[in-house]
DSSP file (Angstrom, degrees, kcal/mol; ACC not computed):
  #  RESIDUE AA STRUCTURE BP1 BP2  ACC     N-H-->O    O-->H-N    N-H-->O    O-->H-N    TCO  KAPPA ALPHA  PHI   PSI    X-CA   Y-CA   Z-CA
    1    1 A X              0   0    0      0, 0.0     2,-0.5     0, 0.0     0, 0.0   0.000 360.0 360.0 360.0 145.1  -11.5  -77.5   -3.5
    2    2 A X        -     0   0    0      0, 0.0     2,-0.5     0, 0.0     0, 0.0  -0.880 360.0-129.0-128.5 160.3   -9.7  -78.4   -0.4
    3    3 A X        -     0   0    0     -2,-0.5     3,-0.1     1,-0.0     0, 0.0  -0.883  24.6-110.8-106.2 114.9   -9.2  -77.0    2.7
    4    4 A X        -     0   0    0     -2,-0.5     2,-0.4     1,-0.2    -1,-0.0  -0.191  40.8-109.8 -41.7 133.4   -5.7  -76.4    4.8
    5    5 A X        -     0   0    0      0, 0.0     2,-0.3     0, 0.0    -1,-0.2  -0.495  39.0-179.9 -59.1 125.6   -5.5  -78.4    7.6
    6    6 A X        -     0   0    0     -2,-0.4     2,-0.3    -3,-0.1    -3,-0.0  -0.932  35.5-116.5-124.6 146.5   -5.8  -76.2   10.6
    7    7 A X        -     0   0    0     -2,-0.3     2,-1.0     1,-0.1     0, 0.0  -0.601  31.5-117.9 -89.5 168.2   -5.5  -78.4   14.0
    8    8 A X        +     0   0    0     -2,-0.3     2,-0.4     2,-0.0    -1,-0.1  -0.822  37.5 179.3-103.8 103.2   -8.9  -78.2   16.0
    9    9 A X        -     0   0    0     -2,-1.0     2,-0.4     3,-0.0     3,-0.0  -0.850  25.1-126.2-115.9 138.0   -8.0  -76.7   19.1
   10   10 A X        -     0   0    0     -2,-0.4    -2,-0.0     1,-0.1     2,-0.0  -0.768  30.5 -96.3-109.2 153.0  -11.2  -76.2   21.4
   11   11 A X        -     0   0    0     -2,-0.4     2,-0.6     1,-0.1    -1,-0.1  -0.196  39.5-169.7 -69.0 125.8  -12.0  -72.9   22.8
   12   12 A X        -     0   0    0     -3,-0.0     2,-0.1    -2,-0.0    -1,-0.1  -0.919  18.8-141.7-124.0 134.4  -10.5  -72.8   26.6
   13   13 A X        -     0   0    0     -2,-0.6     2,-0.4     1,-0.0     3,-0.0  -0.570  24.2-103.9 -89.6 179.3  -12.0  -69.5   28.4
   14   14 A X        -     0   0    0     -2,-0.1    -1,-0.0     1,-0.1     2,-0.0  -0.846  33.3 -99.1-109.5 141.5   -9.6  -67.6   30.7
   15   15 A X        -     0   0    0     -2,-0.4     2,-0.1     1,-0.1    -1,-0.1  -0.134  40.9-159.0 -49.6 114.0   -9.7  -67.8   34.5
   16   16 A X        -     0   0    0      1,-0.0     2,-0.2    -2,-0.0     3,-0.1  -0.587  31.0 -96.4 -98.8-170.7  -11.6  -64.5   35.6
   17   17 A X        -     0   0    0      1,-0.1    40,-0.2    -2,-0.1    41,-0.1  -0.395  49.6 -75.6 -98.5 179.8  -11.0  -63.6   39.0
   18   18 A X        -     0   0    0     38,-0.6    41,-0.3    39,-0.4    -1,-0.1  -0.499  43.5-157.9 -74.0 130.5  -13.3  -64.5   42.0
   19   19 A X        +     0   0    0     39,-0.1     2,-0.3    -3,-0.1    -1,-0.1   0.444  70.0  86.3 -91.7  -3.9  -16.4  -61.8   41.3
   20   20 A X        -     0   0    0      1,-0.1     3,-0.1    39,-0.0     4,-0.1  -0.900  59.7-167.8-110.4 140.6  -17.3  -62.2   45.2
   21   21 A X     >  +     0   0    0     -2,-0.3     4,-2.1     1,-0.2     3,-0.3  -0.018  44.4 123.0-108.6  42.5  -15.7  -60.3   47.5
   22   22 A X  H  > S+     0   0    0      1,-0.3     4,-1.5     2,-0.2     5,-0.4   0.967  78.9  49.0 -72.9 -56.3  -16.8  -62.2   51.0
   23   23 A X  H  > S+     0   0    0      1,-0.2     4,-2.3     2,-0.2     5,-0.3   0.806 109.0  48.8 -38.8 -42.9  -13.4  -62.8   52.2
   24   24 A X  H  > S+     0   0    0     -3,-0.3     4,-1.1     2,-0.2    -1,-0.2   0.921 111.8  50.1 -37.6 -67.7  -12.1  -59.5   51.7
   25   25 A X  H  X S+     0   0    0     -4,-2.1     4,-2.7    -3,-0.3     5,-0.3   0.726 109.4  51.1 -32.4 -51.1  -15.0  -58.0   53.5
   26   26 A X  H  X S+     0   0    0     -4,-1.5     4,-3.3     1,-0.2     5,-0.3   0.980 110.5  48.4 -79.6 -56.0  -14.6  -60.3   56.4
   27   27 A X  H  X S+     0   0    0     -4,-2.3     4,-1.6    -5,-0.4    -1,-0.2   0.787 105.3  59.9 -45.0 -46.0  -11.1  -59.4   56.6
   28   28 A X  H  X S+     0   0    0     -4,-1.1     4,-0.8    -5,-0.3     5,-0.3   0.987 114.9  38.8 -57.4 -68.9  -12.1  -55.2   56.4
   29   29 A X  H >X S+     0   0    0     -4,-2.7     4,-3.6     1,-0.2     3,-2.5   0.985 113.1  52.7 -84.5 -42.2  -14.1  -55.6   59.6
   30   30 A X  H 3X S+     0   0    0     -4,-3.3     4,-3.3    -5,-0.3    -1,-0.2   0.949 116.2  43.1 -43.7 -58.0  -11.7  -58.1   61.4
   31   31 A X  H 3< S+     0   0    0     -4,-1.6    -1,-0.3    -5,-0.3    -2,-0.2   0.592 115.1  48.9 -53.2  -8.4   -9.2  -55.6   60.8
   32   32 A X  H <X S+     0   0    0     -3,-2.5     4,-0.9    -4,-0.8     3,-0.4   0.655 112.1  44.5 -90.2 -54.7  -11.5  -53.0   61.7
   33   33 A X  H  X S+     0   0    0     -4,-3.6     4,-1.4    -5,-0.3    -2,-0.2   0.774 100.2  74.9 -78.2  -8.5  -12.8  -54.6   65.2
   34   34 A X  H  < S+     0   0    0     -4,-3.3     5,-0.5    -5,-0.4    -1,-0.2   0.904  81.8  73.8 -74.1 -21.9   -8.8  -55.4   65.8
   35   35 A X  H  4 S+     0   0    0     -3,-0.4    44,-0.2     1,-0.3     4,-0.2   0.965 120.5   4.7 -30.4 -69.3   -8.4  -51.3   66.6
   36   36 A X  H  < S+     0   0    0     -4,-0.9     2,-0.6     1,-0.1    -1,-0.3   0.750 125.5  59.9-105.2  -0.3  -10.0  -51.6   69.9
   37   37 A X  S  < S-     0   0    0     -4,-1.4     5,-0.3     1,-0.1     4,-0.2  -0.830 119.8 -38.7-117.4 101.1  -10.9  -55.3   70.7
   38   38 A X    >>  -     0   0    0     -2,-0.6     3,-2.3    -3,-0.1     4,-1.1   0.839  57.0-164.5  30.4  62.4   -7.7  -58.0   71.0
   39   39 A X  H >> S+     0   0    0     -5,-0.5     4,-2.4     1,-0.2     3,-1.7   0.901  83.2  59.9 -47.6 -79.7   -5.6  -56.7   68.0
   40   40 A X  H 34 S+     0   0    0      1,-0.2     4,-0.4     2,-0.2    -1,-0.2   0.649 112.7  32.2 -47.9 -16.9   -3.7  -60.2   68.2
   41   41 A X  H <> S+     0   0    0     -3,-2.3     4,-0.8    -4,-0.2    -1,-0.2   0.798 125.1  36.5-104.3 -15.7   -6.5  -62.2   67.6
   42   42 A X  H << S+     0   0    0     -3,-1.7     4,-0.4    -4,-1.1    -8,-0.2   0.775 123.2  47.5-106.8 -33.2   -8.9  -60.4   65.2
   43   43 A X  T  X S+     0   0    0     -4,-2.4     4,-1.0    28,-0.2    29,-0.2   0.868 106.3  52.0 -82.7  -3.6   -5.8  -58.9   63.3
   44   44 A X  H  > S+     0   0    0     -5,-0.4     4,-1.9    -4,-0.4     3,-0.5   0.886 115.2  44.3 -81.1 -50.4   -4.0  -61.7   62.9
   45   45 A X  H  < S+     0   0    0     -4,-0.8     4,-0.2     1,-0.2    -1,-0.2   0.687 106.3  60.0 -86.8  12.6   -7.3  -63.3   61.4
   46   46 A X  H  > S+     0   0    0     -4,-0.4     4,-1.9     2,-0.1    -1,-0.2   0.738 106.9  49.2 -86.2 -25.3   -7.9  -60.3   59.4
   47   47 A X  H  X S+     0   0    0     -4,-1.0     4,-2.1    -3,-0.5    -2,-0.2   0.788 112.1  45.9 -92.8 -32.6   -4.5  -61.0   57.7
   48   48 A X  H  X S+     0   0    0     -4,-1.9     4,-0.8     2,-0.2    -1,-0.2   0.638 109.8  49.6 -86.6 -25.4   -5.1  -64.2   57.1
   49   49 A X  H  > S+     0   0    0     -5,-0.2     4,-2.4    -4,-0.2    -2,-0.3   0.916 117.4  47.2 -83.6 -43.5   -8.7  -63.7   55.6
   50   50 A X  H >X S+     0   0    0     -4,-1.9     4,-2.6     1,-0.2     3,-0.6   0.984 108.4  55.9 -63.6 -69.7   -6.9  -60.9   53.4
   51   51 A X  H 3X S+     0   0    0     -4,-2.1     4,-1.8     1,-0.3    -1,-0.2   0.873 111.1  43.8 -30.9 -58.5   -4.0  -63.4   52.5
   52   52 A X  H 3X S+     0   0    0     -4,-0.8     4,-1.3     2,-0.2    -1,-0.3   0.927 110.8  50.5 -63.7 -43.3   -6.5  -65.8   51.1
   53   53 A X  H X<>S+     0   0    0     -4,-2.4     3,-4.2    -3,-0.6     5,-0.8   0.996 113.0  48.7 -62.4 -52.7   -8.6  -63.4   49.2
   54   54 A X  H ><5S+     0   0    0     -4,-2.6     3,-0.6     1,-0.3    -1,-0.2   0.741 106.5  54.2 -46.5 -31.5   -5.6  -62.0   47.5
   55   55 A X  H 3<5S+     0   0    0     -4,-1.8    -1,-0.3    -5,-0.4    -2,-0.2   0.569 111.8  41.4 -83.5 -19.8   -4.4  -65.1   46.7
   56   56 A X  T <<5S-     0   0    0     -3,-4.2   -38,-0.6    -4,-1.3    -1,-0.2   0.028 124.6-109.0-107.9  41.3   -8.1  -66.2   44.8
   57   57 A X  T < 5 -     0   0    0     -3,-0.6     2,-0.6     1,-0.3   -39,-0.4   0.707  50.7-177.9 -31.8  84.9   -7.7  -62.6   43.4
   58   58 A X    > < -     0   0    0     -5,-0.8     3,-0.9     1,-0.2    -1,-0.3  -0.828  31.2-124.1 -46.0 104.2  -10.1  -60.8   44.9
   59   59 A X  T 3> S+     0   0    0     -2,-0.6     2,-1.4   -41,-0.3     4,-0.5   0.890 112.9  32.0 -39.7 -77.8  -10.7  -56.9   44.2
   60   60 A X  H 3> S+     0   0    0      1,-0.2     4,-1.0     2,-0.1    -1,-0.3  -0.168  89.0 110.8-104.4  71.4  -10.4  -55.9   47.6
   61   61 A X  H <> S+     0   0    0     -2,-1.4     4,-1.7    -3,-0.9     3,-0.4   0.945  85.3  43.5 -57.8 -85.8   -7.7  -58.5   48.9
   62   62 A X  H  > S+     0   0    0     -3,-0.4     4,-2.2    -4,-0.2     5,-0.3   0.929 107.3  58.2 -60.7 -34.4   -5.2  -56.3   49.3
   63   63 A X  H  X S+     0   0    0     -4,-0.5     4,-2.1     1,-0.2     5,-0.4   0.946 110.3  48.5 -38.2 -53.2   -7.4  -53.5   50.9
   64   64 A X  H  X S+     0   0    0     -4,-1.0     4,-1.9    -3,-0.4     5,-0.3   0.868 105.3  57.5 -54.3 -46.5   -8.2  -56.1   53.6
   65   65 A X  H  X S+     0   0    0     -4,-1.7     4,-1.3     2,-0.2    -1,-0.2   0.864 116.8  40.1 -44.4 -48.7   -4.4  -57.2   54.1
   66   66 A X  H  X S+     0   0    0     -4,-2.2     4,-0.8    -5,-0.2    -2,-0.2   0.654 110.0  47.9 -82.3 -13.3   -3.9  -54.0   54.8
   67   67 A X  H  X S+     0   0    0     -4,-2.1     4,-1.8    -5,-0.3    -2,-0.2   0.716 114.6  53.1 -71.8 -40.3   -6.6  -52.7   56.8
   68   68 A X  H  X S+     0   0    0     -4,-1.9     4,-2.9    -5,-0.4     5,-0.3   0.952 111.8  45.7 -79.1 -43.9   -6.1  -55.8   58.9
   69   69 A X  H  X S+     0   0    0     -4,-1.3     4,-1.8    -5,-0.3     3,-0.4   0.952 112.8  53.3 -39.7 -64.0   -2.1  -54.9   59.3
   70   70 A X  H  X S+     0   0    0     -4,-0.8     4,-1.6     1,-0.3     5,-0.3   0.689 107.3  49.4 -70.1 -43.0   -3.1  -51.5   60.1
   71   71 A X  H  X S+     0   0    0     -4,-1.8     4,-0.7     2,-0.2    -1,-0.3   0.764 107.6  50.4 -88.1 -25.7   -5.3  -52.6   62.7
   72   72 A X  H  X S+     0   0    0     -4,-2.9     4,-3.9    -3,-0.4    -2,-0.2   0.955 115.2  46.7 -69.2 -57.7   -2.9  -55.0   64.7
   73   73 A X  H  X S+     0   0    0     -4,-1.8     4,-0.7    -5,-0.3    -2,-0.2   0.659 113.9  39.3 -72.4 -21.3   -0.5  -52.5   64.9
   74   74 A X  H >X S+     0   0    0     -4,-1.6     3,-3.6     2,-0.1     4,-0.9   0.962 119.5  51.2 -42.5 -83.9   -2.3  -49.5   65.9
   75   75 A X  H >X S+     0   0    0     -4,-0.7     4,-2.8    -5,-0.3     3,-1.0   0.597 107.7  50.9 -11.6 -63.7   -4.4  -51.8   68.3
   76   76 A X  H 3X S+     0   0    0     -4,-3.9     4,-2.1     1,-0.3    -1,-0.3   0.848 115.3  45.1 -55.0 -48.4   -1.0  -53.3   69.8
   77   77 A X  H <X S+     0   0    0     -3,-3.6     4,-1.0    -4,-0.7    -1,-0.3   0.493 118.1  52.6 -95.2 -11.7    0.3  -49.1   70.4
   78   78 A X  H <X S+     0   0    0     -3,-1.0     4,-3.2    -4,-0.9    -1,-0.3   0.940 105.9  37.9 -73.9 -71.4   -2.8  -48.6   71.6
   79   79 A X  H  X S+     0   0    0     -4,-2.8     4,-2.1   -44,-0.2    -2,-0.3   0.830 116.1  60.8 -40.3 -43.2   -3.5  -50.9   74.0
   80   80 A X  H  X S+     0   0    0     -4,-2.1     4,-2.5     2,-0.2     5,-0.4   0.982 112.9  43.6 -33.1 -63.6    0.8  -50.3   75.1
   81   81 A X  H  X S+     0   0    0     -4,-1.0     4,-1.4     1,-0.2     5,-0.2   0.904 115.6  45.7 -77.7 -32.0   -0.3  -46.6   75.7
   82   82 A X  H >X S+     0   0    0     -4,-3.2     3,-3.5    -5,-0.2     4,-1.4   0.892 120.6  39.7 -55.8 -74.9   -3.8  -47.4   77.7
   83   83 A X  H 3X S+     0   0    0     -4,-2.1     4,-2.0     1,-0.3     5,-0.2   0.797 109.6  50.7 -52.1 -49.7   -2.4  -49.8   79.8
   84   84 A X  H 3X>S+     0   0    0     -4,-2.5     4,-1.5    -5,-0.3     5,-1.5   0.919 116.9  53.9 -41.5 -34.8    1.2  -48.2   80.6
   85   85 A X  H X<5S+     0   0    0     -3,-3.5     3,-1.1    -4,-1.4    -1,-0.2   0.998 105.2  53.1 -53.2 -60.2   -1.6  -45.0   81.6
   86   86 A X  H 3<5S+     0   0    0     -4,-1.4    -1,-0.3     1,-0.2    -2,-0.2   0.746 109.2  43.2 -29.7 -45.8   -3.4  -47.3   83.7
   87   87 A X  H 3<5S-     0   0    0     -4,-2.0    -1,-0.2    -5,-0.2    -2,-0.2   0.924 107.3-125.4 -65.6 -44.5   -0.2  -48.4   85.8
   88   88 A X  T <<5       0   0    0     -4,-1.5    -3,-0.1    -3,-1.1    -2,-0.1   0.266 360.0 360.0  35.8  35.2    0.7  -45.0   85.9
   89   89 A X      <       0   0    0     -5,-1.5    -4,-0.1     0, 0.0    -5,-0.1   0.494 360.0 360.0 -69.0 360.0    4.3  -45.6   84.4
């Protein structure tokens, strides 16, 4: 008895996504500490730690992209509204 040729194609697994979430994380609290502390420099590298994680797909990527967003721009309208108090303008 013979057997159809079938070609021998070897088992290739599928890419799972990154199971660690460090970037992400690092990205939550930058975006977290940009609220009160130098929103340009800690959200701008919260966006960028978020960017990256989303991009090796990371679970909470986008949470971090957006926490870190969230945190320049509040930060920015915050710090506008202290200071301007401060002047008294």
């Amino acid at each position: 008895m013979s057997y159809p040729n079938y070609p021998n194609q070897p088992y290739q697994p599928q890419p799972q996504p990154n199971p660690s979430n460090t970037l992400s994380i690092i990205g939550i609290v930058l975006g977290c500490v940009a609220f009160l502390f130098c929103p340009p420099l800690f959200g701008i590298a919260g966006i960028i730690c978020g960017a990256i994680a989303t991009s090796k797909g990371e679970r909470l990527g986008k949470t971090a992209l957006g926490v870190s967003i969230a945190g320049l721009v509040v930060g920015m309208i915050l710090g506008f509204v202290v200071f301007q108090g401060m002047q008294g303008i």
